[in-house]
MARVOVEX-348523 format. One record per residue: x, y, z of N, C-alpha, C in turn; residue in three letters. Coordinates in pm, whole numbers, plus 50000, padded with zeros to 5 digits. Last residue first. Layout:
% MARVOVEX-348523
XYZXYZXYZALA
...
% end
This chain:
% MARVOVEX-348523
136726990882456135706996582604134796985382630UNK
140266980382484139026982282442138086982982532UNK
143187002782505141826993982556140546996782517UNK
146577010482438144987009682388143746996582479UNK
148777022582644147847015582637146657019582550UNK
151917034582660150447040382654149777026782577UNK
154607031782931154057029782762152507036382759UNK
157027025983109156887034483053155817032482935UNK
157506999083148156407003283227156367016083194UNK
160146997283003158966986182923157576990683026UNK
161737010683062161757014782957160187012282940UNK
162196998483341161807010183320160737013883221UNK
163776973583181162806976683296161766990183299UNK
165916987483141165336985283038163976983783077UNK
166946997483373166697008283297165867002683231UNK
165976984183675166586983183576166116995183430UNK
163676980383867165166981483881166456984583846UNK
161026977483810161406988083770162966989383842UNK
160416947483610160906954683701161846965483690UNK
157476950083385158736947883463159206950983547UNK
155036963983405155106950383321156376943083320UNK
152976981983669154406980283554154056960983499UNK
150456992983716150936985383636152056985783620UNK
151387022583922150407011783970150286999483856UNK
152577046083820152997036483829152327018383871UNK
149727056683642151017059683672151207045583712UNK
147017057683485147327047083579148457047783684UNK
144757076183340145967076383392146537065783489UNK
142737075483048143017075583220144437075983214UNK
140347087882797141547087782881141327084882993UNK
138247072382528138017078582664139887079182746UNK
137217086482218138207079982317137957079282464UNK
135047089782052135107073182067136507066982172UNK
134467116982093133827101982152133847091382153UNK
136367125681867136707129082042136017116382150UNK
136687110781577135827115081678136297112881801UNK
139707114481401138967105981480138217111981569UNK
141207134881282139957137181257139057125381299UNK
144117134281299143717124981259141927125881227UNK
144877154381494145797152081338145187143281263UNK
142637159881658143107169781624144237169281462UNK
142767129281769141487135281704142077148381624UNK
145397119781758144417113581725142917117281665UNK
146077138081972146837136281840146027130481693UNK
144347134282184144827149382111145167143781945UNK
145277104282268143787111082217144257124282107UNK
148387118582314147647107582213146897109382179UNK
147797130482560148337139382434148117130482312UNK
146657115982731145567130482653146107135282553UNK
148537102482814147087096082741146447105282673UNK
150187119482920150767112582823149637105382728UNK
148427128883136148957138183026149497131682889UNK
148257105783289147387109383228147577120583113UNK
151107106783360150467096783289148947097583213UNK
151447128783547151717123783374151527113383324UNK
149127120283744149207130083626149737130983525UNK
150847095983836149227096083800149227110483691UNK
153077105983929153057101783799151837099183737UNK
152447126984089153367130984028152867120883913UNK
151517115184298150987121784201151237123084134UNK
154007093084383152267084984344151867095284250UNK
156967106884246155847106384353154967100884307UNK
159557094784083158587102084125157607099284185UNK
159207060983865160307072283986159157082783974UNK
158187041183810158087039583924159007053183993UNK
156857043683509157707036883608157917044383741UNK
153527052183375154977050083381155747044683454UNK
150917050183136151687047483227153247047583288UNK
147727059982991149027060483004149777055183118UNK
145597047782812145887044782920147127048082916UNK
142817053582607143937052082591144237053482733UNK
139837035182468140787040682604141927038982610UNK
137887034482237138967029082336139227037382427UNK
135607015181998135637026882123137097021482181UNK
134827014881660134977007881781135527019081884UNK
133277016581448132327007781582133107008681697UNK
134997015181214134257025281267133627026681408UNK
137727004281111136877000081245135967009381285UNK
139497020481008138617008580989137996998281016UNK
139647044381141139097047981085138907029281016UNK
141257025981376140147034481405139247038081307UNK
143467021981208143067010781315141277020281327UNK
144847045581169144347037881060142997029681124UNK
145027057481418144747061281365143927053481244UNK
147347038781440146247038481575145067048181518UNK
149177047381255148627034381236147457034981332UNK
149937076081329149027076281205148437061381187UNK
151347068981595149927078181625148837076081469UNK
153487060381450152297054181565151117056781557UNK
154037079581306154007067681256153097058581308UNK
155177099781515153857104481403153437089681372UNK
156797103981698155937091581722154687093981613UNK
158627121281646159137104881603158237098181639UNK
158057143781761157687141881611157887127681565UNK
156827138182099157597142081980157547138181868UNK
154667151282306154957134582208156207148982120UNK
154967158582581155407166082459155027151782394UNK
154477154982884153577147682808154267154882657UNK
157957150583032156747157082979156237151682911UNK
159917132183120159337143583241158097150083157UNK
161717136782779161887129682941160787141283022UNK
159117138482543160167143282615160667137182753UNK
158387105082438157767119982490158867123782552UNK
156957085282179158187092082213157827103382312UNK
155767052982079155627065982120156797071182174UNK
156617026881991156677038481874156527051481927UNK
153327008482082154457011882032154737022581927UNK
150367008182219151137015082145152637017682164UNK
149786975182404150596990382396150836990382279UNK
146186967382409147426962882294148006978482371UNK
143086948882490144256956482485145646953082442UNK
142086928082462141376935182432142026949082470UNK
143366900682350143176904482496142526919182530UNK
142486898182055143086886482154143396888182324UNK
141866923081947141016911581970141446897782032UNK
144206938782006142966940182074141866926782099UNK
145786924381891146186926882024145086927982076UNK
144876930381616145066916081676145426917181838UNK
145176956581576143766948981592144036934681666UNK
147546958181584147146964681689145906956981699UNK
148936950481358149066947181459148036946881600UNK
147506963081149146626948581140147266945981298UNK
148746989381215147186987781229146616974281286UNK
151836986281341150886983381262149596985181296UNK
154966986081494153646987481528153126987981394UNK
157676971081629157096974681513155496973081519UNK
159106956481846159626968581787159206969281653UNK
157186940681949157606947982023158266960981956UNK
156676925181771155606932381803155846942481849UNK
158326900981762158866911081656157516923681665UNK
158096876581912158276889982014158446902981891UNK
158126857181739156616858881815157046871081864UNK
160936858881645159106861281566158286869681632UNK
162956870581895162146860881821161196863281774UNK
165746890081834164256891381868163656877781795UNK
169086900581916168026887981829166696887981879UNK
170956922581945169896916482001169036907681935UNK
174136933881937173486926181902172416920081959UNK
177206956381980175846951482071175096941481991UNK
180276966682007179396957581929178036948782021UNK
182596994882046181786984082114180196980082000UNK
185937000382042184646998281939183826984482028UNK
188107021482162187157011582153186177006282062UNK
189487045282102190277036382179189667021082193UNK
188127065081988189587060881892189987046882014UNK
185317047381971186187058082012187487055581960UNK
181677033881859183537039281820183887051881884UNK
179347018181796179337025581854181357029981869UNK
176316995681704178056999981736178837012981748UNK
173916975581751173846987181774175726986481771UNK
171176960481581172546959781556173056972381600UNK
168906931281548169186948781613170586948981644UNK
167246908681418168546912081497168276926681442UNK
164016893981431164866904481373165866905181471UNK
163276860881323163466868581362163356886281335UNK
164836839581142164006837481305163446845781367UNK
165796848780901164296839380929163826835481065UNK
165686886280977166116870380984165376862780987UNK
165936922580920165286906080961165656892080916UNK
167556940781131168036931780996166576918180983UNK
168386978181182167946963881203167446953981110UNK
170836997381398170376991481267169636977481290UNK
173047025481445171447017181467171127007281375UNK
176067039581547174737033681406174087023281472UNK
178287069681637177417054681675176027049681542UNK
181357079081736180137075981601179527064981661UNK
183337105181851182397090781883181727092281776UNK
185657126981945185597118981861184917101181886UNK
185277139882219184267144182094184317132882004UNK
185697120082559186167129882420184977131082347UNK
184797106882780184127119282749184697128882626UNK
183167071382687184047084582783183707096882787UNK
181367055982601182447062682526183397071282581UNK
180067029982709180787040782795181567043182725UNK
176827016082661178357014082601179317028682586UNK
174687011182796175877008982871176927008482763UNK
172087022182719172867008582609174097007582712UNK
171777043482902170747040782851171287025382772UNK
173767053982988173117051783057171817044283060UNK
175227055982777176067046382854174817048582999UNK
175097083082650174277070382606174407055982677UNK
175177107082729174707099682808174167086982766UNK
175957131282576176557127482636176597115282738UNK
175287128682161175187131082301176277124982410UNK
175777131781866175397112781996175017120082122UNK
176387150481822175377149981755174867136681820UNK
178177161882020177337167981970176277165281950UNK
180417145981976179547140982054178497149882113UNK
180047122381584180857134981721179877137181865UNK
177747112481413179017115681422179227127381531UNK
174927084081442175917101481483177167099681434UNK
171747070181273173637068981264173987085781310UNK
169587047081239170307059181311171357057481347UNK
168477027881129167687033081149168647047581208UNK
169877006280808170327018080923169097026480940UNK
169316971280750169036990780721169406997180869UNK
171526949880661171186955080764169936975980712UNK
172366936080481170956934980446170836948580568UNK
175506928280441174556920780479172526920180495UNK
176066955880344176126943080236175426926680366UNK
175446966580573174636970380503174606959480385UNK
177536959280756176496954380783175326959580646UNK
179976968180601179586951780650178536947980664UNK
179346991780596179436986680486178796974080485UNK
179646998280838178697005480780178346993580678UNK
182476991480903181256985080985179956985280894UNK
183707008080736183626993280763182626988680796UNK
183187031980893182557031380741182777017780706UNK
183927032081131182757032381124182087029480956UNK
186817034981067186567020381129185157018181147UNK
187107056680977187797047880903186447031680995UNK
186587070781212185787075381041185767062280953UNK
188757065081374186777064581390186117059381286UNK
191647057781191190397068581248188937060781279UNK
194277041981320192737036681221191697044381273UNK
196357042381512196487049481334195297043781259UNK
195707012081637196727024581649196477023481509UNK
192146994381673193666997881606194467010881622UNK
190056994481919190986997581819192406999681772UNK
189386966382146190426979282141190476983481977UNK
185856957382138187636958082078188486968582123UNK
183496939782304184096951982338185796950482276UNK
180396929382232182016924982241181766936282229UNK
177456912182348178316922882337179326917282351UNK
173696899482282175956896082285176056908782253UNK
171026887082379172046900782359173196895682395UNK
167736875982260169336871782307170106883582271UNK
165546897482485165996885982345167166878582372UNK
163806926382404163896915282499164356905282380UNK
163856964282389164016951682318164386940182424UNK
162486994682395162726987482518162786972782425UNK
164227022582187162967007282191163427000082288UNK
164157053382216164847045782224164087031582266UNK
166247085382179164827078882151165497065782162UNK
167267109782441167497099582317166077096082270UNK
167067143182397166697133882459166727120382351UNK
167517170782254168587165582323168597151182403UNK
165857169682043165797177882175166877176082264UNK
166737136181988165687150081935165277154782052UNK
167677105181854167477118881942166997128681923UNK
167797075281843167597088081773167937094681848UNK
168047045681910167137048081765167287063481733UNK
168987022482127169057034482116169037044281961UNK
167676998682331167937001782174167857016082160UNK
167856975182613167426992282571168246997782428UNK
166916949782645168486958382618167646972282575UNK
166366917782874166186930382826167116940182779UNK
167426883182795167776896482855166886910282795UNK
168846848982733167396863382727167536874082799UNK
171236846682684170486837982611169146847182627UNK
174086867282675173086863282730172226857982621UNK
177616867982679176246863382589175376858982685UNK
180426889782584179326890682685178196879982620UNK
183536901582635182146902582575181656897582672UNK
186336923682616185466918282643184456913182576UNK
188456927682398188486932682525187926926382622UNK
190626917782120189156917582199189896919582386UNK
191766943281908192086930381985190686932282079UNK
191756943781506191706950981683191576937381791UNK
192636935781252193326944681359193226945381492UNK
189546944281102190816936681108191906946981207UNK
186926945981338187586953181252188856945981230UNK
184806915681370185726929681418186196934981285UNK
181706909581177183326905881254184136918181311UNK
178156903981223179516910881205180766903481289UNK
177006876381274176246887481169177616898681137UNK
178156861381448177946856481268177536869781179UNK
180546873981675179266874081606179006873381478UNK
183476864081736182976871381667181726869581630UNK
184526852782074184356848481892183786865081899UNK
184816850982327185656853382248185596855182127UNK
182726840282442182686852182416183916857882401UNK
181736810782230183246815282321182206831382304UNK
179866806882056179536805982188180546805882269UNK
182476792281792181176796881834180706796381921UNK
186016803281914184736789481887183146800881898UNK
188286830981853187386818281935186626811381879UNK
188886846181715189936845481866188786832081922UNK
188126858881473187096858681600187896858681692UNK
188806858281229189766866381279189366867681470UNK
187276851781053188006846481076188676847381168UNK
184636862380945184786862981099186266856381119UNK
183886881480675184386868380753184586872480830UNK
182346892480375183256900380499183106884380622UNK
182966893880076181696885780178182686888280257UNK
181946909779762182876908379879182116903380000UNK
182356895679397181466901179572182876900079657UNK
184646910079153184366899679239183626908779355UNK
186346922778992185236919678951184406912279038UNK
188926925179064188476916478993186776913178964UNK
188386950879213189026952679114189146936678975UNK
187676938279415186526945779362187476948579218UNK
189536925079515188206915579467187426926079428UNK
191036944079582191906931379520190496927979453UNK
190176956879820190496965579678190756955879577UNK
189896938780039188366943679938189116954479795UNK
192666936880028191726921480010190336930179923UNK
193106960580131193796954880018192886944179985UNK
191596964480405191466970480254192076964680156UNK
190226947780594191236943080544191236950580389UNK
187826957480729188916963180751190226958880631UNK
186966921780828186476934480788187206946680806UNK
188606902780572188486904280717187766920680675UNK
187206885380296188316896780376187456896880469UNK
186356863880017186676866480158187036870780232UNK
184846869879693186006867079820185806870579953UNK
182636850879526182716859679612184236854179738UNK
182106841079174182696841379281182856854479420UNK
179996834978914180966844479015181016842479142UNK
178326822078795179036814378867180186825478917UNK
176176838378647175926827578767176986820378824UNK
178276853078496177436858278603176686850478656UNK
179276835778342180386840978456179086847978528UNK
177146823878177177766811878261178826821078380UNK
176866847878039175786843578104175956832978200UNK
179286847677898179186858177962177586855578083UNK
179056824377733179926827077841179866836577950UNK
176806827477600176986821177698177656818477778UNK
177576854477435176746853977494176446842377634UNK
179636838877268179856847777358178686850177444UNK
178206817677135179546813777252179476825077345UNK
176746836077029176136828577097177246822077210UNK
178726844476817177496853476934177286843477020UNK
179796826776721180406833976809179566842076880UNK
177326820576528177856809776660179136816276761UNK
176716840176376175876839076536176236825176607UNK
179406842376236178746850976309177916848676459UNK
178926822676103179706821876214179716829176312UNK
176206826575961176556818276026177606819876157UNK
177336843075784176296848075938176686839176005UNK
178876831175633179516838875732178636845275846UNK
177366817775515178126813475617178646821275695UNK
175516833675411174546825075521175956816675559UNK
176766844275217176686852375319176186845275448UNK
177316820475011178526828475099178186837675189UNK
174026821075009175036805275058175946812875110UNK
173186839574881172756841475017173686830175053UNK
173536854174652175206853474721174656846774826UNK
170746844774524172096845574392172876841474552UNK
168836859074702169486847774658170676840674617UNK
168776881574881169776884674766170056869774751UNK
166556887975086166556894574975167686894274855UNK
166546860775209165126863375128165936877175045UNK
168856860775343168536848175253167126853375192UNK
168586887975498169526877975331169406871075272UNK
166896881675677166616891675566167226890875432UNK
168156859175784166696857275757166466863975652UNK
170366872675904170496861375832169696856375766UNK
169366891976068170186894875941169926886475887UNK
168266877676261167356880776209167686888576083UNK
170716865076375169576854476329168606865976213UNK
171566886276472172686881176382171546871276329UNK
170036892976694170116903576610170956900976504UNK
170236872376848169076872376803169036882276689UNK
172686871276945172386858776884171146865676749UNK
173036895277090173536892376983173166884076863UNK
169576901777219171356900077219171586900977094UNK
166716911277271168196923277220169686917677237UNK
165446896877372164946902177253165926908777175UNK
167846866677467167076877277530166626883077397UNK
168136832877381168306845577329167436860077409UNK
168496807677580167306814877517167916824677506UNK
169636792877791170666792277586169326800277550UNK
170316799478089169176800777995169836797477888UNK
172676779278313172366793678280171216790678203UNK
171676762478604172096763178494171356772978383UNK
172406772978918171366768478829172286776278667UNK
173546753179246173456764779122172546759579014UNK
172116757579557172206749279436172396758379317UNK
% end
């Protein structure tokens, strides 16, 4: 609904700074104040026109419409002064065709669809970082669409990632993690998100996630000169736990089943290492503790199902000790209020068939004592 502009003078327009001449004249030069009190006069009725015009184009500006990619269109409307609202027009299909274009992004203008894909619930493995050479990466459950474009002949990477960038950022999106080349993405991300860049250098990939009133969508894309693949995961409310940890979170987990996984943890593949990307965690589980003086836990590590019975009983317990560790040693939480175990594979919470699977019997457990 539009809303009708203010006629109230801000402290510093025009109006107000032509009113308050007009005031000082008529008190200090009687005798001329009539021929000057007209011409203020007109004065602050052209102020004021002007002023409301200019207050009537900024509530009623207009936003154009381009395909994403379509440079002339976004050079045309920025040069008029105008938003730019990036469209799906260009989809090839109906909404719920996996032909279309996803509401949240459109292709690149130009490129032709390859494939897609829509599942209504599915596990997707979210790929957030790297460090050490090992990805990082949130086990996510939800609705997941993938389209797969051919890129355009003669439209660099560079070119077709800074679109995207854009698109999704003028939509709200924040970027949790963005590569260039395959250096800095690595070589194995198609094992982890299945989106198979091949084996050239020239790849960019961006992370990103958006909240929605239903929700949060997770926005993963990813570019070869030959492809551009478009992931999308919609998380419902109730599941928005999964990829975002908190103190107040954690308490509530506890006091509603008296255990809660720490989300957010990171450990080298094969080793108890936490890595530096799980500080965040470790400092809320942390919070949780110091306001809660009373309370006792047990951290519980666990993992999936590859490697031997020992094998994982031990790292799993390694993975629990390095927490505690973290906890008392970075955090100055008393050693006595933790207790560690190790469970290894003996809980999973999915099936370990599947990577994402995996992902989700991979975790460390808070329990209350």
């Amino acid at each position: 609904m539009s809303r009708r502009p203010s006629l109230a003078p801000r402290p510093d327009s025009p109006v107000r700074v032509a009113l308050i001449a007009l005031a000082l004249a008529l008190a200090a030069a009687p005798a001329a104040a009539q021929s000057l009190a007209d011409r203020l006069g007109r004065t602050v009725q052209r102020a004021a026109e002007g002023e409301l015009q200019r207050r009537v184009d900024q509530e009623t500006r207009r936003a154009t419409r381009c395909a994403l990619g379509d440079e002339r269109c976004i050079r045309e409307a920025r040069e008029a002064g105008e938003e730019v609202e990036y469209t799906d027009d260009a989809s090839g299909g109906a909404a719920g065709d996996p032909r279309a274009d996803h509401p949240l992004v459109s292709r690149y203008a130009g490129s032709e669809w390859i494939e897609g894909s829509d599942r209504a619930y599915d596990a997707y493995t979210f790929v957030v970082g790297r460090e050490r050479g090992e990805y990082l990466t949130e086990a996510l459950e939800g609705r997941v669409t993938r389209r797969v474009y051919r890129t355009p002949s003669g439209r660099s990477t560079l070119e077709v990632m800074r679109n995207y960038r854009a698109a999704l950022e003028a939509r709200g999106v924040r970027v949790r993690w963005a590569c260039d080349g395959r250096d800095a993405c690595g070589r194995r991300m198609n094992a982890s998100n299945g989106m198979n860049l091949g084996v050239g250098g020239d790849i960019r990939y961006l992370a990103g996630t958006l909240a929605t009133p239903d929700g949060v969508a997770h926005v993963a894309i990813a570019v070869n000169p030959q492809r551009s693949f478009l992931d999308v995961v919609e998380v419902a409310a109730m599941d928005t736990g999964m990829v975002a940890v908190s103190a107040d979170a954690l308490a509530a987990g506890l006091d509603a089943d008296g255990q809660v996984v720490l989300d957010g943890l990171y450990f080298a593949t094969g080793s108890a290492e936490l890595l530096p990307a799980s500080d965040a965690a470790i400092a809320e589980a942390a919070a949780l503790l110091r306001a809660r003086p009373d309370l006792r836990l047990d951290v519980v590590g666990h993992t999936d199902d590859r490697g031997g019975e020992a094998l994982n009983l031990t790292l799993s317990r390694r993975r629990a000790q390095a927490v505690a560790d973290a906890l008392v040693q970075g955090h100055g939480i008393a050693s006595g209020r933790l207790g560690v175990r190790g469970a290894g594979a003996s809980q999973p919470v999915a099936d370990n068939a599947s990577e994402a699977g995996r992902a989700l019997n991979r975790r460390v457990e808070l329990v209350r004592r």
